[in-house]
Kinemage of the C-alpha trace (Angstrom):
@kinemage 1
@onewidth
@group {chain A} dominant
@subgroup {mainchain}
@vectorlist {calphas} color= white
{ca unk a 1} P 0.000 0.000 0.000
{ca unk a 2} L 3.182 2.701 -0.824
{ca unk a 3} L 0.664 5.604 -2.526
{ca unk a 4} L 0.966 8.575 -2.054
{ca unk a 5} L -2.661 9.307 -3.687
{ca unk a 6} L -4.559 8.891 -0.333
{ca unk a 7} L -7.480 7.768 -2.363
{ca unk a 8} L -5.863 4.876 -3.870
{ca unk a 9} L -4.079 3.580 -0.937
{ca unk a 10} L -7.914 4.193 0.848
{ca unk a 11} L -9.227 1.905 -2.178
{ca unk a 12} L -6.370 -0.734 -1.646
{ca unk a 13} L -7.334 -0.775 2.149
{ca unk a 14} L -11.224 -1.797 1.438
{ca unk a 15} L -10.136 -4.109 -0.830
{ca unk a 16} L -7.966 -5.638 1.467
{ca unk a 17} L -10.621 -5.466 4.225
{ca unk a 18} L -13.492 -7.032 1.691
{ca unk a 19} L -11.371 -9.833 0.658
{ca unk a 20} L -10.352 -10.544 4.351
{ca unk a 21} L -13.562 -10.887 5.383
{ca unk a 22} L -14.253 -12.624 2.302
{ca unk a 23} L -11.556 -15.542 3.224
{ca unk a 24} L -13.330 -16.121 6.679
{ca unk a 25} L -16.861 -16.584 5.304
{ca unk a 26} L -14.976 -19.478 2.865
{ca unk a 27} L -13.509 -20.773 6.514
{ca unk a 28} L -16.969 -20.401 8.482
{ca unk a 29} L -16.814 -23.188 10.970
{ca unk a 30} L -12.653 -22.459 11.879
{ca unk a 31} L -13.283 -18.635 11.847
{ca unk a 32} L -16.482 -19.185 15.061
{ca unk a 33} L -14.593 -21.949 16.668
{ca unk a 34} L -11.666 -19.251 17.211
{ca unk a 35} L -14.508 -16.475 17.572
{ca unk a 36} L -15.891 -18.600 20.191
{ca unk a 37} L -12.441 -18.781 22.041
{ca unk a 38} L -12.242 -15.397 22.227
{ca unk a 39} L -16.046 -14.659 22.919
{ca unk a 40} L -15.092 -17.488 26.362
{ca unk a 41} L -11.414 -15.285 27.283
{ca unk a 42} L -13.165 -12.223 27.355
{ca unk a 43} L -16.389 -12.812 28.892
{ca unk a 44} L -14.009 -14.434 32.122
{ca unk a 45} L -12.679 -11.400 32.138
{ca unk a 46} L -15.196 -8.285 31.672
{ca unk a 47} L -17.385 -11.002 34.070
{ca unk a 48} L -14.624 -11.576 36.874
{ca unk a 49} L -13.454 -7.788 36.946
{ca unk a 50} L -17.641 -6.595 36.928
{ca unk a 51} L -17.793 -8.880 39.903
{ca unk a 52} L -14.384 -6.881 41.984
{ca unk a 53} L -16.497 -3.588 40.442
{ca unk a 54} L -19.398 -3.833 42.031
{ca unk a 55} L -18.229 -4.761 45.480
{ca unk a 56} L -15.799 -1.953 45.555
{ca unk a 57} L -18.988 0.390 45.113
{ca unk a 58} L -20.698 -1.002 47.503
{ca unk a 59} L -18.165 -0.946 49.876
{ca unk a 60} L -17.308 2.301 48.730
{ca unk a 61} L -20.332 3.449 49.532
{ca unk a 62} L -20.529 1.803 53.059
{ca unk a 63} L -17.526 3.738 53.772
{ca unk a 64} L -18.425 7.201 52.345
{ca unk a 65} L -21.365 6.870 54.391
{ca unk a 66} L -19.533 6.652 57.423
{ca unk a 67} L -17.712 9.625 56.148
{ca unk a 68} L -14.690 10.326 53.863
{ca unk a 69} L -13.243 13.504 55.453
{ca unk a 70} L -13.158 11.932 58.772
{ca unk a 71} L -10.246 11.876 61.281
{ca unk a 72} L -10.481 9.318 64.373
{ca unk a 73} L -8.364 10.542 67.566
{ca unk a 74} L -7.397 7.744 69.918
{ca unk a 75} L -4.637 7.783 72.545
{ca unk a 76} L -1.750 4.602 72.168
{ca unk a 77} L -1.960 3.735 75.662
{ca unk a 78} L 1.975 2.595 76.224
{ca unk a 79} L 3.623 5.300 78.612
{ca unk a 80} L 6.508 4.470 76.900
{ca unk a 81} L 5.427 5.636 73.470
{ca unk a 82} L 6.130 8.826 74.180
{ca unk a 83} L 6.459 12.032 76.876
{ca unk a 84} L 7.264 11.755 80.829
{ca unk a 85} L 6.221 7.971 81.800
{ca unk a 86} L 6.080 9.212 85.115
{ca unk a 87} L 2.879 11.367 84.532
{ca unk a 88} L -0.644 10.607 84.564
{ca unk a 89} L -1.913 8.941 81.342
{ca unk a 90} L -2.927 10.723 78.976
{ca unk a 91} L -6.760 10.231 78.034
{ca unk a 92} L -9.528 12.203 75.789
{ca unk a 93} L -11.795 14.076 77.808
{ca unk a 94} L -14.652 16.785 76.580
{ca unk a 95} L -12.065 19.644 77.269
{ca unk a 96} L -10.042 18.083 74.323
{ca unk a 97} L -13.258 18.563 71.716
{ca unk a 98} L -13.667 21.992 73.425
{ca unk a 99} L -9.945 22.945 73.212
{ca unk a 100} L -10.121 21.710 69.272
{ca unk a 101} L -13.491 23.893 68.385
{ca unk a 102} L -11.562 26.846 70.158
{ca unk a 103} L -7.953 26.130 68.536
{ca unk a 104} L -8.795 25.461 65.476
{ca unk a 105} L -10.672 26.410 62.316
{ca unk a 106} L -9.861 23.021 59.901
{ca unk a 107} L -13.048 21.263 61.302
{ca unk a 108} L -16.935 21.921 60.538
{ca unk a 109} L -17.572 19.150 63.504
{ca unk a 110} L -16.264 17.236 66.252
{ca unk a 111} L -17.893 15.054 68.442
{ca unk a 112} L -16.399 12.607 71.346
{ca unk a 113} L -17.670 9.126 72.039
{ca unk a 114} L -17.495 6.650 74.525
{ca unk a 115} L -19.361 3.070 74.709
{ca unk a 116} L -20.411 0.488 77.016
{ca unk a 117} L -21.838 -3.462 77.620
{ca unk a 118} L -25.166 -3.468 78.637
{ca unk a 119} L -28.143 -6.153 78.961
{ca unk a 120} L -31.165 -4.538 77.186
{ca unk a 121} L -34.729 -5.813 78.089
{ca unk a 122} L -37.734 -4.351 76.740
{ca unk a 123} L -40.541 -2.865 79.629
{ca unk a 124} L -43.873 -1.661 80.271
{ca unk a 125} L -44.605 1.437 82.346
{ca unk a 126} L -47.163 1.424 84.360
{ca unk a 127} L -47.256 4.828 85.483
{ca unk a 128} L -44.134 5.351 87.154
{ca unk a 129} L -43.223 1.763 88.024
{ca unk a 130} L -41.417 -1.308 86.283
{ca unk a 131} L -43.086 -4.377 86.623
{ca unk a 132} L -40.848 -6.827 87.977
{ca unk a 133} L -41.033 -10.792 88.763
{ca unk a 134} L -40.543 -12.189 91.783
{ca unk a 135} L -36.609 -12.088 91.834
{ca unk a 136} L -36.466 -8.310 91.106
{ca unk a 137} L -35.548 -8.753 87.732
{ca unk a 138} L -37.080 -7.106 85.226
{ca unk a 139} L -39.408 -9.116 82.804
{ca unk a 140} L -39.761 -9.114 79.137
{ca unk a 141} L -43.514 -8.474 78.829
{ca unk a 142} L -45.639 -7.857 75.076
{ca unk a 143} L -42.995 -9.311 72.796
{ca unk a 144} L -40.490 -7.638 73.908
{ca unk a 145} L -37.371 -9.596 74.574
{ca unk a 146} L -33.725 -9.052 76.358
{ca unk a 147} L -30.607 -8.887 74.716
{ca unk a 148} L -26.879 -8.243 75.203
{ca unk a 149} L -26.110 -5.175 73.342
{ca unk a 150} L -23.403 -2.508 72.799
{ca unk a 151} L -24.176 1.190 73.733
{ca unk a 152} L -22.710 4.038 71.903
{ca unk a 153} L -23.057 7.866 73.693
{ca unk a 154} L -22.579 10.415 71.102
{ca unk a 155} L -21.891 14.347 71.612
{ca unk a 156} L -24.176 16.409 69.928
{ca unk a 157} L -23.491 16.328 66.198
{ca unk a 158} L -22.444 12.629 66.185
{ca unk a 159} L -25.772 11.207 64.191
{ca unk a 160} L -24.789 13.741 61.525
{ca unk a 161} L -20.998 13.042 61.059
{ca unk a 162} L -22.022 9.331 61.518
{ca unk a 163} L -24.992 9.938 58.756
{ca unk a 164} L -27.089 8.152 60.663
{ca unk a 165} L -30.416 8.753 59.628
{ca unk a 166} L -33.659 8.778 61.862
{ca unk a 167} L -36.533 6.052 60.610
{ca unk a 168} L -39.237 6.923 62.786
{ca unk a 169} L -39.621 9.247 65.882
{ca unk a 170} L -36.532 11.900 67.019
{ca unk a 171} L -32.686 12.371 67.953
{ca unk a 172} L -32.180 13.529 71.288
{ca unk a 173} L -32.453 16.857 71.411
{ca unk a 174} L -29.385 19.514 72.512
{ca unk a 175} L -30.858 19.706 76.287
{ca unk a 176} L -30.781 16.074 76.574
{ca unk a 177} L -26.990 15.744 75.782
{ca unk a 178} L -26.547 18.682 77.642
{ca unk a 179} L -28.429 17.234 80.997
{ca unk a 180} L -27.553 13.349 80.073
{ca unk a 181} L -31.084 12.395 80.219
{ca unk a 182} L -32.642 8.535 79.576
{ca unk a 183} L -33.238 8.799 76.120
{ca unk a 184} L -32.585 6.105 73.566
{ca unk a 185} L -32.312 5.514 69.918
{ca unk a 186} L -31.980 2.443 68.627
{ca unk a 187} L -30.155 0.946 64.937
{ca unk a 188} L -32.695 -0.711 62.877
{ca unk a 189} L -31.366 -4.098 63.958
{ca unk a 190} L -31.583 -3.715 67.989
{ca unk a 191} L -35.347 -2.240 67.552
{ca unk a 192} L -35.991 -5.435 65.314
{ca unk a 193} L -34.468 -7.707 68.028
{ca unk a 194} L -36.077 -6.006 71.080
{ca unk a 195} L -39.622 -5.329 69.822
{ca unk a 196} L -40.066 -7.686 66.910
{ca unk a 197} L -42.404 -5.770 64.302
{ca unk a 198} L -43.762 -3.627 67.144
{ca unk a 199} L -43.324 0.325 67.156
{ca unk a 200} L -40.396 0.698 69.385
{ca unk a 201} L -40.615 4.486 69.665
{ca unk a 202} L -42.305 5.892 72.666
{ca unk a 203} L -41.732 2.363 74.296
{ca unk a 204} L -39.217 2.110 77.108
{ca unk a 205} L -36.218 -0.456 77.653
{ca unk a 206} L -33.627 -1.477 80.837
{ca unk a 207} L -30.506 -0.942 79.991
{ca unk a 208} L -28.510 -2.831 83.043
{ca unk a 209} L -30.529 -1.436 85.726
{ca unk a 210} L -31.386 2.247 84.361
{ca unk a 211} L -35.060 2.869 82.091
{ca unk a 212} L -34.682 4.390 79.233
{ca unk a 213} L -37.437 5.902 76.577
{ca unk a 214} L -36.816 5.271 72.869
{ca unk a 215} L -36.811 8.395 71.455
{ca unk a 216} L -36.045 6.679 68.021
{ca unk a 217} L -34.839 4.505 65.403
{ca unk a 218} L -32.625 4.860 62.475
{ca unk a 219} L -32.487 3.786 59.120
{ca unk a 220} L -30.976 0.480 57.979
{ca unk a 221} L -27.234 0.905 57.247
{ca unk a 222} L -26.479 -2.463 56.057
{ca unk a 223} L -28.428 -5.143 54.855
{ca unk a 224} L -31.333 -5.969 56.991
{ca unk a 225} L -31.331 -10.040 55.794
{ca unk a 226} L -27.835 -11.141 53.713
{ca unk a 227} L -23.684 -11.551 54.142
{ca unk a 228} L -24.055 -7.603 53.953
{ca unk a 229} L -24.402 -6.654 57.561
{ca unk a 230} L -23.474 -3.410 60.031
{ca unk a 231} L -22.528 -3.478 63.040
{ca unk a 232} L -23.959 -0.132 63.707
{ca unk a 233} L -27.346 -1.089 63.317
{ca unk a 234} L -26.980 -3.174 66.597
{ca unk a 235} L -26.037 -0.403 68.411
{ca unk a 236} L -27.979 1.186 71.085
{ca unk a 237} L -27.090 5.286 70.993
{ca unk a 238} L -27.350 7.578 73.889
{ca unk a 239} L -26.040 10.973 74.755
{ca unk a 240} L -22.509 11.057 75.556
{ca unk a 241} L -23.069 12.502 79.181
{ca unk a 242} L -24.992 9.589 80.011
{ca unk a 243} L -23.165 6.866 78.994
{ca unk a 244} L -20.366 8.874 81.123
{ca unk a 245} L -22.726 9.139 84.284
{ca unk a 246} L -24.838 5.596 84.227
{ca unk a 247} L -22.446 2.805 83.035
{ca unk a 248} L -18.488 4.685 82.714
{ca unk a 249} L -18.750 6.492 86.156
{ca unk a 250} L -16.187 9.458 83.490
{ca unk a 251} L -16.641 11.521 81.203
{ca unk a 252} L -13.509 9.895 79.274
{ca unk a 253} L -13.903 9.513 75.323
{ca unk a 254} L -12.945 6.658 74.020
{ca unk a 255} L -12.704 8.463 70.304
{ca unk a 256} L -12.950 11.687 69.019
{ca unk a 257} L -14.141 12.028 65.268
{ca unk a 258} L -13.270 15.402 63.238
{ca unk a 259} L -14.951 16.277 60.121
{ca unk a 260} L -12.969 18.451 57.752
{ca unk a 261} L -13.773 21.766 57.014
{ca unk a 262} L -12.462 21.661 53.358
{ca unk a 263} L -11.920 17.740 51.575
{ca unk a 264} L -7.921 17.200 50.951
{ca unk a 265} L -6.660 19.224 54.009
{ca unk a 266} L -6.436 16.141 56.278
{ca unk a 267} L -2.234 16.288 56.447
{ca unk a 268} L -2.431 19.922 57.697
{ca unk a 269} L -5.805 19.113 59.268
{ca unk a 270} L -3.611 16.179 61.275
{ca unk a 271} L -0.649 18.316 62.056
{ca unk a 272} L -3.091 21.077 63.806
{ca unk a 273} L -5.360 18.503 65.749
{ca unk a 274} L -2.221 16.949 67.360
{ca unk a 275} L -0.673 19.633 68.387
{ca unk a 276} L -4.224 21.458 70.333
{ca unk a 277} L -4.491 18.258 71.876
{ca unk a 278} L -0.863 17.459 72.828
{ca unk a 279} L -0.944 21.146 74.594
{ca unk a 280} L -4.596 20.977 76.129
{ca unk a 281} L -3.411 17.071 77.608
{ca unk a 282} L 0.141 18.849 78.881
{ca unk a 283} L -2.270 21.409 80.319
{ca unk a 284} L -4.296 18.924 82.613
{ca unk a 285} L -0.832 16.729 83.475
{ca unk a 286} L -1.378 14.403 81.122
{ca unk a 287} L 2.014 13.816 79.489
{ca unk a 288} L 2.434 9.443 79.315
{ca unk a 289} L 0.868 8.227 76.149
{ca unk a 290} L 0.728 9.639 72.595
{ca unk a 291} L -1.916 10.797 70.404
{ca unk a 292} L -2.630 8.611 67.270
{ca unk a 293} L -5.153 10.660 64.642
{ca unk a 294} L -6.237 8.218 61.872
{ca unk a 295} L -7.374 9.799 58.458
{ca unk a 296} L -10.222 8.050 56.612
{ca unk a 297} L -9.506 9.029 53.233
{ca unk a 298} L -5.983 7.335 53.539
{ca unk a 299} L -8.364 3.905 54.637
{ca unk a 300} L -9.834 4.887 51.682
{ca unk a 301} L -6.834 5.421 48.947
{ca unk a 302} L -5.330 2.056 50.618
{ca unk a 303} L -8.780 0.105 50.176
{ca unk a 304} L -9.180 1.312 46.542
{ca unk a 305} L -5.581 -0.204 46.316
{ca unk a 306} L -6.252 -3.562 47.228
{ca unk a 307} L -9.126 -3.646 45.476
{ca unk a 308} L -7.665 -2.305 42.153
{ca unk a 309} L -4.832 -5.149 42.599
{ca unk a 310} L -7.635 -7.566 42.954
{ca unk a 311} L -9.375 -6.477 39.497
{ca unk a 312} L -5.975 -7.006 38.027
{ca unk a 313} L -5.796 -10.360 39.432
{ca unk a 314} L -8.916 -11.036 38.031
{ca unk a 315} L -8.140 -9.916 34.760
{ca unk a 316} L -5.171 -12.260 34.291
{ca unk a 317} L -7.374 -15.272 35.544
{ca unk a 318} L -10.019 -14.441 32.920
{ca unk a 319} L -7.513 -13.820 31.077
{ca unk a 320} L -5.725 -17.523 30.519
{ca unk a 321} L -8.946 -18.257 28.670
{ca unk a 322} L -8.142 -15.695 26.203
{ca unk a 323} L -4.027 -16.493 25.472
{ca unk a 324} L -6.170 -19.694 24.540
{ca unk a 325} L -8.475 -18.276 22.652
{ca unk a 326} L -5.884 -16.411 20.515
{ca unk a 327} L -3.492 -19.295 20.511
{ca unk a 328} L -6.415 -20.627 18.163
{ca unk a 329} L -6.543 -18.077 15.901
{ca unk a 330} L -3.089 -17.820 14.993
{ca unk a 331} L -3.285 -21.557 14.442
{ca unk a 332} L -6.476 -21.349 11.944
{ca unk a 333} L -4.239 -18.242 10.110
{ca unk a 334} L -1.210 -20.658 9.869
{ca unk a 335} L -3.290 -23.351 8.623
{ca unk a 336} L -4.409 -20.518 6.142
{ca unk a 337} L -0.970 -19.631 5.018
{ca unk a 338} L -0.264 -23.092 4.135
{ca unk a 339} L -3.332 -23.942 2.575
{ca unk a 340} L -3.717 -20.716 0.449
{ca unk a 341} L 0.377 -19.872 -0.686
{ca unk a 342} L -0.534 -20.773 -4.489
{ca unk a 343} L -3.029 -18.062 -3.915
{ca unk a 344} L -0.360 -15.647 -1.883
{ca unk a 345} L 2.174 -16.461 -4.834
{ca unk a 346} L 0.071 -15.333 -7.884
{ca unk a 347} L -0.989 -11.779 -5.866
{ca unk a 348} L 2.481 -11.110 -5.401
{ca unk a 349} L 3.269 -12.232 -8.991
{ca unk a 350} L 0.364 -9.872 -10.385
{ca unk a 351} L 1.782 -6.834 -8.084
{ca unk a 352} L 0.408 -7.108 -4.484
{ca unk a 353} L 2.939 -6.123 -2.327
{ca unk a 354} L 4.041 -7.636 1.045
{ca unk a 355} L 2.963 -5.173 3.161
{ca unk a 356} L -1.196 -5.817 0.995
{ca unk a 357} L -0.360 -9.729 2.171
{ca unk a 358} L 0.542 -8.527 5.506
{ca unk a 359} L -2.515 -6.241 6.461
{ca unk a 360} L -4.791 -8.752 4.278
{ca unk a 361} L -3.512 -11.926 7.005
{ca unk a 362} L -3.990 -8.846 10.112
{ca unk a 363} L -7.111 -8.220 9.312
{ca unk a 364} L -8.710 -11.612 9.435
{ca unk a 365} L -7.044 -11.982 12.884
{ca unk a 366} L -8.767 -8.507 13.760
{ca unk a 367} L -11.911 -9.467 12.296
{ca unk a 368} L -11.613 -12.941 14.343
{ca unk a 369} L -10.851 -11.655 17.633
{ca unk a 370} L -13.097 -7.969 17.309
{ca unk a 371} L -16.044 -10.322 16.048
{ca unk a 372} L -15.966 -13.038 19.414
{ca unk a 373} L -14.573 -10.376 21.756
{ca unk a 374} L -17.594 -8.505 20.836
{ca unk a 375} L -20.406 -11.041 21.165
{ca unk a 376} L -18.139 -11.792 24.565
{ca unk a 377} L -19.055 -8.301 25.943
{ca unk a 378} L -23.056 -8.347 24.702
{ca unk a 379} L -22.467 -12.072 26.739
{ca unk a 380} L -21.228 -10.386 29.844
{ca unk a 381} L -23.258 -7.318 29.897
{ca unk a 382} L -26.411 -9.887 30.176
{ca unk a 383} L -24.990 -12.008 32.307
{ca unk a 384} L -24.407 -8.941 34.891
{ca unk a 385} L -27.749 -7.946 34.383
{ca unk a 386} L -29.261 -11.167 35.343
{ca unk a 387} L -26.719 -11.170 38.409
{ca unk a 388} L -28.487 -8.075 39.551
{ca unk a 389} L -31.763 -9.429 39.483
{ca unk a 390} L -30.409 -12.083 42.015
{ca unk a 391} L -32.286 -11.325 45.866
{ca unk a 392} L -29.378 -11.643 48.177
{ca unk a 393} L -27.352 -9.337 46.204
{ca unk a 394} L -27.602 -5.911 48.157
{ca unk a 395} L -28.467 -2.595 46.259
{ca unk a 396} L -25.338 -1.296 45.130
{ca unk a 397} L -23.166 -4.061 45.098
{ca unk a 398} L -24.758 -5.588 41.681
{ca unk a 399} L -21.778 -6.316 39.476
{ca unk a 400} L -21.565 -3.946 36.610
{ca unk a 401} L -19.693 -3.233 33.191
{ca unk a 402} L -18.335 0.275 33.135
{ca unk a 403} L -17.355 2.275 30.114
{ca unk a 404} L -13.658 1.779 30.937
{ca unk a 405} L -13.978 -2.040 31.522
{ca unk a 406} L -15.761 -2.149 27.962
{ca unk a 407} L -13.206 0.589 26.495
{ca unk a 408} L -10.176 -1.791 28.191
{ca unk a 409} L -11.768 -4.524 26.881
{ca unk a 410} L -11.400 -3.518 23.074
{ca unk a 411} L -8.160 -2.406 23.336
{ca unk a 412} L -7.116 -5.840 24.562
{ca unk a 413} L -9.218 -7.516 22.062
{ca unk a 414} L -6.929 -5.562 19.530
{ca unk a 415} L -3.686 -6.035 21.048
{ca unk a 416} L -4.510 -9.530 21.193
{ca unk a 417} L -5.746 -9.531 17.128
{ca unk a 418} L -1.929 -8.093 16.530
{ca unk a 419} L -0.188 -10.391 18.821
{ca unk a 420} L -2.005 -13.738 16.924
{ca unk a 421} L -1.871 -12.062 13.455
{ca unk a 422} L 1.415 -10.636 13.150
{ca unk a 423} L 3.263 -14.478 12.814
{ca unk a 424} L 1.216 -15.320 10.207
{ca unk a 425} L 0.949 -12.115 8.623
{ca unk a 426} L 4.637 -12.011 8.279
{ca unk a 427} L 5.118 -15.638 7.292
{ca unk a 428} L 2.468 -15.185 4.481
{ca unk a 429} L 4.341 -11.555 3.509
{ca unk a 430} L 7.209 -13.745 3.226
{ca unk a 431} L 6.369 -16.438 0.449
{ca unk a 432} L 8.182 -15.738 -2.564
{ca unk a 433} L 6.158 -15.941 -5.814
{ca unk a 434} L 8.303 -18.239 -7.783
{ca unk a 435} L 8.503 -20.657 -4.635
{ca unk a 436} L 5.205 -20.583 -4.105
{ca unk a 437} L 4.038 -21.777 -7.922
{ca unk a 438} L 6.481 -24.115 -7.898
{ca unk a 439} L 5.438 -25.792 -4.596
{ca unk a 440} L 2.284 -25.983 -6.704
């Protein structure tokens, strides 16, 4: 194809392409078998990677829920870590949040929280009394049943930068942090095991010894039946002050949780938060321990990591199927060189030139590989669709084919067309027209 008249060289080229395609038709049944090779190869592979795909979104989403722009404040607990061993420990207190809010201007909002272990049994009030049996212990009464349960106290603010969301009655309200009052909410999982399908709001539960009213209930987080579960709708949530005052007997915080003022500031955001607490702890005598701040979007960055690493993995699993697949097409193009070099020696005798018998032999490997790789995309597209149909799948975590699967896809469908091609292509290039009559 050496014109330099683009028109010629552009007729030369469809000819090329016609008679290619031309060639296959006269090879039908070896042309799909190697089709359906490829079709196999890349169906494993759009299929294994859609799989990865849509658990990363889900997951994704489970963990932008929780909040991206978060950073977690914990104290490592070994004097020797770091600062005078021979003070008292250090340990995060409501002055710390306070001393943050006041220090520094990197945060929209922080909220402390601390936790307990408590059995939780489901009342009725009758008028100001508990009806207990006989041994004093409070009694399960109208469904309700008793359960071991973890309680979460929250500052104000900490449903928000939780995004937990409210399914039926209230949060507690800013006086009721404020004056650690008996108010509940539940996760959508403890209300389920407590009350069964009755209305838990307005109701009232035990916690340990203490009666509570359920002020609430939130929204599912996870999946209410399936693999897919949360721990956070088992949770029981009060107000931090009273989780400090009825089962910690301190108003210690287990965590603090910081909620970035602007997204991508968290290294600066880290830098400032440790050093207002390191001087408010100092401040109280609190100099044995160290302050460890962990930033959610780095969870994040490392969790699309592994993830990513395990779409490549599956890409080279599905993608043994489709070294086969092309392994066959070079063999049915071989097989073609042999079986057609009479043909190959009178076009080169009549003025084709090698590189016309090298695109001509390219282009049926092209046409091979595009053709099943194609139908092998249509074939996985369905197949996800059907997947997503499937109950215990949770919303969100269907598998799905994105545009740059199906764009990566076509690119390896062509790089895989060259790689089985080009041997052939060249060996067929190669035959010499004299030779080939006279192998004739």
């Amino acid at each position: 194809m050496s014109y330099r008249n683009p028109i010629a060289a552009g007729i030369v080229l469809t000819s090329l392409i016609v008679e290619a395609f031309a060639n296959l038709r006269s090879r039908r049944m070896q042309a799909a078998l190697s089709a359906f090779g490829i079709a196999t190869g890349i169906t494993a592979v759009v299929l294994l990677v859609a799989l990865v795909s849509g658990l990363h979104r889900y997951a994704l989403q489970s963990i932008r829920s929780l909040g991206a722009d978060l950073l977690q404040v914990s104290i490592e607990s070994d004097p020797s870590a770091v600062g005078d061993p021979q003070g008292h420990p250090m340990v995060l207190r409501p002055d710390d949040l306070l001393a943050l809010r006041r220090g520094s201007s990197m945060f929209d909002l922080a909220v402390a929280e601390n936790s307990a272990s408590a059995v939780v049994r489901g009342v009725v009030v009758q008028g100001t009394l508990v009806r207990q049996d006989q041994s004093g212990n409070f009694v399960a009464v109208r469904g309700a049943r008793a359960m071991q349960a973890q309680v979460r106290g929250f500052t104000e603010g900490g449903f928000d930068l939780q995004n937990l969301q409210i399914e039926s009655g209230r949060l507690p309200l800013p006086a009721e942090h404020a004056a650690g009052a008996r108010v509940a909410v539940l996760g959508a999982m403890a209300a389920q095991r407590i009350f069964n399908a009755k209305p838990a709001v307005g109701e009232t539960i035990v916690l340990g010894e203490w009666v509570f009213r359920v002020a609430g209930v939130l929204k599912w987080v996870g999946e209410p039946e399936g693999e897919f579960r949360n721990f956070l709708d088992e949770l029981v949530f009060l107000p931090f002050e009273t989780v400090a005052a009825v089962f910690r007997g301190n108003d210690t915080a287990s965590t603090l949780r910081l909620r970035l003022r602007t997204p991508g500031t968290s290294t600066a955001a880290i830098q400032e938060a440790r050093g207002v607490i390191v001087r408010n702890q100092r401040a109280s005598g609190r100099t044995a321990g160290q302050v460890r701040i962990r930033d959610a979007a780095e969870n994040l960055r490392e969790f699309t990591l592994v993830v990513n690493g395990l779409k490549l993995v599956a890409g080279l699993v599905g993608g043994i199927g489709l070294f086969v697949g092309a392994v066959g097409v070079a063999n049915v193009l071989l097989v073609s060189v042999r079986e057609r070099t009479t043909e190959i020696g009178v076009r080169r005798a009549v003025g084709a030139t090698r590189r016309d018998i090298f695109v001509g032999f390219l282009v049926e490997a092209l046409g091979i590989t595009l053709g099943g790789g194609l139908i092998g995309l249509v074939l996985a597209w369905i197949l996800t669709k059907i997947a997503g149909l499937i109950p215990s799948i949770p919303d969100g975590a269907e598998p799905f084919v994105s545009p740059v699967t199906a764009l990566t896809a076509v690119l390896l469908l062509v790089l895989v067309g060259l790689v089985a091609g080009v041997g052939p292509a060249r060996r067929a290039a190669a035959v010499y027209p004299s030779e080939a009559l006279r192998a004739e």
